[in-house]
C-alpha angles and dihedrals in degrees: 000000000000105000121180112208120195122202122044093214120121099283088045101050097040086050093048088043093046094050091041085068086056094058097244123152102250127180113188118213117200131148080220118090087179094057087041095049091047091051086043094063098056098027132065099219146118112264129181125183114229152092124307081216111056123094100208088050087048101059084041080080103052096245094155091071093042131125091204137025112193123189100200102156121123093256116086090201092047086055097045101054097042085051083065095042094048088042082049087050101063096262112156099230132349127213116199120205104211131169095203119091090204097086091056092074110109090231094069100028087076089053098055093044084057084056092050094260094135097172141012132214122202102175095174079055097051098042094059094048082066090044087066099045086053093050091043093055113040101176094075144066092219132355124206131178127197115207102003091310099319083131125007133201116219110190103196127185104226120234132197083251095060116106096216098061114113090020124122111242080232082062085043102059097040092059082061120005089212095066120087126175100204096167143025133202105206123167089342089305127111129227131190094208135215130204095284096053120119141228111241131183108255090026114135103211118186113210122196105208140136133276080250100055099034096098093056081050085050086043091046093053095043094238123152106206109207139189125278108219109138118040128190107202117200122204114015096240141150089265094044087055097043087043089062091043099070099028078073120203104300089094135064104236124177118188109200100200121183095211118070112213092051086052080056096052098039088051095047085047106049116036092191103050122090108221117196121183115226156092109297086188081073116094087192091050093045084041093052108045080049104270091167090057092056117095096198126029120192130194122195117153108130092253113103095197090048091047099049101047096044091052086048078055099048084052093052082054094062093259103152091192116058128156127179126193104232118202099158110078094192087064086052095097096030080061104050091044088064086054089222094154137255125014130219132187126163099195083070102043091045087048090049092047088050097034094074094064084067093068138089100215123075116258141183098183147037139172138167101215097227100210089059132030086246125119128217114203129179102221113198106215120237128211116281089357116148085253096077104032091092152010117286090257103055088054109096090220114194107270081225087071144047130197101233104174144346129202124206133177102342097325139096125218132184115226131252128176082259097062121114114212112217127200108267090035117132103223121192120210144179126206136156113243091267084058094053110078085046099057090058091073076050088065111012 
């Protein structure tokens, strides 16, 4: 697939990157010859310095002959426009990042997909709709649910008090059939694991179950969930606000914000916050405003060092729900070495929502676990596709992969070799990026 990318900011260059290794034909578009010669260096790719929204520059690309046309810089109405030049020009599908919710609402989306904008990305958006699944189930390191719930991914952090822990994931299964560990973060290492696998401390297992059996996942892994009710809210960003958006008015939330003005519009817009204005780098300053009564503390400030460190803070103050936004993906690991909680990047999730229109199958899903460099996709199986010829079992699946789930009807399963796949099916699997370009030939 030929796929023109334009903005060489941190979305644009993981995805290219990210597509590069999947031996697309990718072209990179930025008005900036220093961020191309940087990704140049470390990626084998095409890159042309110009404007999104020229339309000489434009057809410098060959857009005209692209699959894909994707408006990644850092302005929603450059995006927005070039989406429309680049549909005018003969591209296949657009994507739009955009930071502005507005253009969600059905009344204009039909608007924008007359002007040639197919899809839109809001990855701030995105990334605090993770933010809340993380603070509504405590006992996990990311949530995910396929299908409204039908199947759900815990991923969990193992402790020396979990009764699972030295045990095989044959052993495992066999203690409930509707609990399945289908990857495993080790050392910063991940593993898709096989019977004879076995639970370690410090390991970070993700399990594909059902609502019905979550709470046994919750038992095995000796975690006590427990209620949200007071929230410390680090950094007064996009993602902070839209983070209290959609939490809604049944928790106490206080946002502490170092630039003024910002503290003046958060609280206008939202009566039930509490906005102060200071330095959360400041263990005084979170001390003082009652860090140690807060169950979740979130930070959020667009800085990776300052979010890491203050949730490594807010732990050491006894808060038992802490969550960092993580841009840096060099601090990844640091984070997660410090065990401070749950992770969120929106460069990855952006990357993972996008990543899908490159694909041949069809798919209704698709996540980067962001403990781990593994991908979970919801394939939807098509009629006489390989998928469905034969048993789990007979397939010859990718080792790279595992079936974790399926949902059918109105029903979630969790897979066994002796499941048969049928076309329709919703089937979750999980795969590391070398297993991703095999499983295609699987649902296509």
């Amino acid at each position: 697939m030929k796929v023109v990318i334009a903005g060489a900011g941190e979305v644009g260059t993981h995805l290219a990157t990210m597509l590069t290794n999947e031996k697309h034909d990718i072209v990179l578009l930025d008005d900036s010859p220093e961020k191309l010669a940087k990704i140049n260096r470390e990626v084998d790719l095409l890159t042309i310095t110009g404007s999104a929204h020229s339309f000489q520059d434009l057809k410098d690309t060959g857009i005209g002959k692209s699959d894909l046309f994707i408006a990644v810089t850092p302005f929603e109405e450059r995006n927005v426009l070039a989406c429309s030049m680049a549909n005018y020009l003969g591209v296949g599908r657009t994507i739009a990042r955009i930071n502005n919710s507005e253009y969600l609402k059905p009344r204009y989306r039909e608007k924008l997909d007359n002007l040639g904008i197919n899809e839109l990305i809001y990855p701030e958006s995105l990334a605090a709709k993770e933010i809340v699944a993380s603070i509504k189930q405590t006992g996990t390191r990311q949530l995910i649910e396929f299908s409204n719930g039908k199947l759900i991914l815990l991923g969990i952090k193992i402790r020396d008090n979990a009764p699972i822990l030295n045990k095989t994931f044959q052993e495992v299964s066999l203690i409930n059939e509707g609990i399945r560990a289908v990857a495993i973060n080790r050392e910063n290492q991940t593993i898709i694991p096989n019977g004879q696998d076995y639970v370690k401390d410090g390991d970070i297992v993700f399990f594909i179950t059902t609502r019905a059996n979550q709470q046994t996942v919750f038992d095995l892994s000796g975690k006590k969930p427990f209620g949200v009710k007071n929230i410390m809210i680090l950094g007064g960003s996009r993602i902070a606000q839209k983070t209290v958006e959609k939490l809604g008015d049944q928790y106490r939330i206080k946002i502490i914000e170092s630039n003024l003005e910002r503290c003046k519009k958060i609280a206008d817009r939202f009566e039930n916050v509490l906005v102060i204005n200071g330095d959360g780098r400041s263990l005084e300053l979170l001390k003082e405003e009652g860090v140690e009564k807060m169950d979740a503390f979130v930070a959020v400030t667009g800085n990776s060092e300052t979010n890491v460190l203050s949730c490594h803070l807010a732990k050491t103050s006894g808060v038992k729900r802490t969550i960092a936004e993580v841009e840096n993906l060099a601090f990844m690991s640091i984070a997660e070495s410090m065990d401070i909680g749950s992770i969120v990047n929106k460069k990855l999730i952006a990357a993972s929502y996008i990543y899908r229109f490159t694909l041949n199958a069809e798919i209704s899903n698709v996540k980067c676990l962001t403990a781990s460099d593994a991908e979970v996709f919801e394939f939807i199986a098509k009629s006489n596709a390989k998928i469905t010829q034969k048993q789990v079992k007979d397939l010859d699946f990718p080792e790279e992969a595992s079936i974790g789930g399926y949902i059918r009807g109105n029903q979630g399963y969790v897979a066994d070799g002796e499941t048969q796949i049928s076309e329709g099916d919703k089937v979750v699997v999980f795969t590391l990026p070398s297993g991703i370009s095999k499983l295609e030939k699987y649902f296509k």
